[in-house]
C-alpha positions as a Markdown table, in Angstrom:
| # | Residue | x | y | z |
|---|---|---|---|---|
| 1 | Unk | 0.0 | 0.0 | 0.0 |
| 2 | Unk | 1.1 | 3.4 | -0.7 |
| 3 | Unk | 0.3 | 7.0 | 0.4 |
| 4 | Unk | -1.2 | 9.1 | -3.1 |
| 5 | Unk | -2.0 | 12.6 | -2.8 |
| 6 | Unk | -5.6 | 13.6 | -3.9 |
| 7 | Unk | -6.2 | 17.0 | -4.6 |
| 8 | Unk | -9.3 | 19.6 | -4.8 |
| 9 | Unk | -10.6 | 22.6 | -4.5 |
| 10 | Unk | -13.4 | 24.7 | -4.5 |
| 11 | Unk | -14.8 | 28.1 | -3.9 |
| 12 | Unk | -17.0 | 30.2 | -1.8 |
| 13 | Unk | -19.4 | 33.2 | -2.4 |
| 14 | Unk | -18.4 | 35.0 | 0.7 |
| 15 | Unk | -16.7 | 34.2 | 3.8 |
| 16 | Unk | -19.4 | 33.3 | 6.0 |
| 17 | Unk | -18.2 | 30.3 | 7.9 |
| 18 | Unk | -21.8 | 28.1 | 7.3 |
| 19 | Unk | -21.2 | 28.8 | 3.4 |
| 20 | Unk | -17.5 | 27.7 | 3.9 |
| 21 | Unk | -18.1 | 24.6 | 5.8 |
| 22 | Unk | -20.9 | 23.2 | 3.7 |
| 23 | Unk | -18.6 | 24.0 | 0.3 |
| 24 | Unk | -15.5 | 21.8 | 2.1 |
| 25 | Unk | -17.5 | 19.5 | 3.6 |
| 26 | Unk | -19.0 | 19.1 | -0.1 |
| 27 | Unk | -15.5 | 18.9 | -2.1 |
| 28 | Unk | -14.3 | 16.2 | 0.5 |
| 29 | Unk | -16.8 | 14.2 | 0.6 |
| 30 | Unk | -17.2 | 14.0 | -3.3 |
| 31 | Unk | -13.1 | 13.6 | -2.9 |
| 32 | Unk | -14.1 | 10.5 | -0.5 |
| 33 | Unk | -16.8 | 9.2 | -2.7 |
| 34 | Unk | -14.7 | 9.0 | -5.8 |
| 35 | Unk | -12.1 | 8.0 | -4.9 |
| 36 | Unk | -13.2 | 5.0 | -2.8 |
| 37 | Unk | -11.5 | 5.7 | 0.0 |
| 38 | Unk | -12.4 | 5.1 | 3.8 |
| 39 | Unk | -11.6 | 8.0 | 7.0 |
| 40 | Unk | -8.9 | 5.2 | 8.4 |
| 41 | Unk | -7.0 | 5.6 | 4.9 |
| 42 | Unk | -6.5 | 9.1 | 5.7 |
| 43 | Unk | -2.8 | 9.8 | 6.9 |
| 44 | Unk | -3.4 | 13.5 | 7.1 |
| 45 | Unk | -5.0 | 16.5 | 5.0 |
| 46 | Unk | -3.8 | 19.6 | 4.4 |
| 47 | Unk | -5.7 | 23.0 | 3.5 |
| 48 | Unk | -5.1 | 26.0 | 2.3 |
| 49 | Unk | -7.4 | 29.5 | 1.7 |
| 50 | Unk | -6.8 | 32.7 | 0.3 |
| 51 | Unk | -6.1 | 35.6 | 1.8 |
| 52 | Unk | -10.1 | 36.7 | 1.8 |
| 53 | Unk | -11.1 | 33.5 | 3.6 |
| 54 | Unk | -10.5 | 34.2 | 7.6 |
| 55 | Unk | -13.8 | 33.3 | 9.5 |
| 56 | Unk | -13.4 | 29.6 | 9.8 |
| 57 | Unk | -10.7 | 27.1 | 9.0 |
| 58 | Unk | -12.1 | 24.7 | 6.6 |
| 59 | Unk | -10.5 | 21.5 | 9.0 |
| 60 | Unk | -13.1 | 22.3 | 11.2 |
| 61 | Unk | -15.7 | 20.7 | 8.3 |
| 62 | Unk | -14.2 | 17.4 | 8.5 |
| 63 | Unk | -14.4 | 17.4 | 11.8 |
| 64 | Unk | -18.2 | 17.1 | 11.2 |
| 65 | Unk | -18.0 | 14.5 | 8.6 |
| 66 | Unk | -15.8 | 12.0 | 10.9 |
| 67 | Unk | -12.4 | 13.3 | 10.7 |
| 68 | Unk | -11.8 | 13.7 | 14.3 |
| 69 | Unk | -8.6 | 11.3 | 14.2 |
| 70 | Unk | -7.1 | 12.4 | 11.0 |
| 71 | Unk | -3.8 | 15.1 | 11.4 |
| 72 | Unk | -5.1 | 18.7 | 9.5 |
| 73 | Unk | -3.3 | 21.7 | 8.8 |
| 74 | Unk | -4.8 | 25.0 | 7.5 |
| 75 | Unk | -3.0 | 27.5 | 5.6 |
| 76 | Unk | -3.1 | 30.4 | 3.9 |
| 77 | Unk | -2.6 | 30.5 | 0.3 |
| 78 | Unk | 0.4 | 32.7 | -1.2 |
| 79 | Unk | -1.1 | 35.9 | -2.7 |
| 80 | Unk | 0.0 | 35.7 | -6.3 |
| 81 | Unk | -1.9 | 38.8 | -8.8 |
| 82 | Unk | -5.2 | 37.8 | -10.3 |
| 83 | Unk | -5.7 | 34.3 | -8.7 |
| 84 | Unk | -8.6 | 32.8 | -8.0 |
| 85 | Unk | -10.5 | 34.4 | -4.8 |
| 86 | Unk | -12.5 | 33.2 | -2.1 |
| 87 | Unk | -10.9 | 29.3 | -2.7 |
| 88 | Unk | -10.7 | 26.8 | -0.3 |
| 89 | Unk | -7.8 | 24.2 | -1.5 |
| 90 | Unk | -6.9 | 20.3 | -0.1 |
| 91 | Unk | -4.5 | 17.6 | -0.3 |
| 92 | Unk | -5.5 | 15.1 | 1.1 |
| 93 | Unk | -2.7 | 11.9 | 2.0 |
| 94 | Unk | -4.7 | 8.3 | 1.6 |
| 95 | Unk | -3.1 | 5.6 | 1.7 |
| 96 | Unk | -4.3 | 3.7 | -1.0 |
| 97 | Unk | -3.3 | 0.4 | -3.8 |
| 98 | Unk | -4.6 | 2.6 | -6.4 |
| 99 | Unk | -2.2 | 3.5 | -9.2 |
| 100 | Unk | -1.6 | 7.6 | -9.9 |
| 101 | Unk | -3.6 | 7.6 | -12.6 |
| 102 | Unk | -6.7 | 6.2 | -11.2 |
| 103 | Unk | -6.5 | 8.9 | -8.5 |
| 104 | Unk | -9.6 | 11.5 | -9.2 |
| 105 | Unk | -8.6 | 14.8 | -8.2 |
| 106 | Unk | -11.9 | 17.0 | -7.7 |
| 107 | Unk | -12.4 | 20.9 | -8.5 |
| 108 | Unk | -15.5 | 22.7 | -8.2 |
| 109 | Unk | -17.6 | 25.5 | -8.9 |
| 110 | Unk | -15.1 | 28.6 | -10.2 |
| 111 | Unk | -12.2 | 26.3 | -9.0 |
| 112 | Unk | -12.9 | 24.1 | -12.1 |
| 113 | Unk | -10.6 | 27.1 | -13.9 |
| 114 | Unk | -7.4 | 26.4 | -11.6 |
| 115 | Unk | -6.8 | 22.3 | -13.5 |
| 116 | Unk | -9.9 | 22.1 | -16.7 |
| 117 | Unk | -7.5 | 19.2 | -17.7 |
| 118 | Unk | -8.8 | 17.5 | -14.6 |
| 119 | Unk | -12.8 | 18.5 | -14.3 |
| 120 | Unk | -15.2 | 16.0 | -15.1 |
């Protein structure tokens, strides 16, 4: 068994903590659903926001969705000119016999622009 990154992301109409923990919540469990993976496969997730996200950290959704035992980190993103506001990013660490390439990475809503090679 090995450890594969899954990423995602997805974005936020304002920063109003119920809006951003029902859009994480969302994105990981659609992460979770696709990729076939159970809450004891997590290693540990990691999260990042922009700089316009500060009234909840998005680890505090999967808290609610059973994620009580898994290592999180929140972050903020790097400011870089013209990106993508109001985003909530993951990578999440499962460990997993699943091959690189049958790993499905999930973006949503606006975040579909940050990876349209990956959307579905």
């Amino acid at each position: 068994m090995q450890v594969r990154g899954i990423r995602g992301a997805t974005t936020v109409k304002a920063d109003l903590p119920e809006e951003i923990m029902q859009a994480t919540r969302e994105l990981l469990e659609i992460l979770q659903t696709e990729n076939a993976f159970q809450i004891d496969q997590v290693a540990s997730a990691l999260f990042t926001v922009t700089s316009d996200i500060k009234s909840v950290f998005p680890a505090a959704a999967a808290r609610t969705i059973g994620w009580d035992k898994v290592p999180l980190l929140c972050f903020q993103e790097i400011e870089v000119p013209n990106a993508l506001p109001l985003c909530v990013r993951v990578l999440v660490h499962v460990n997993t016999d699943k091959g690189q390439d049958d790993i499905k990475h999930i973006y949503l809503k606006e975040a579909q622009s940050l990876r349209r090679d990956l959307n579905r």
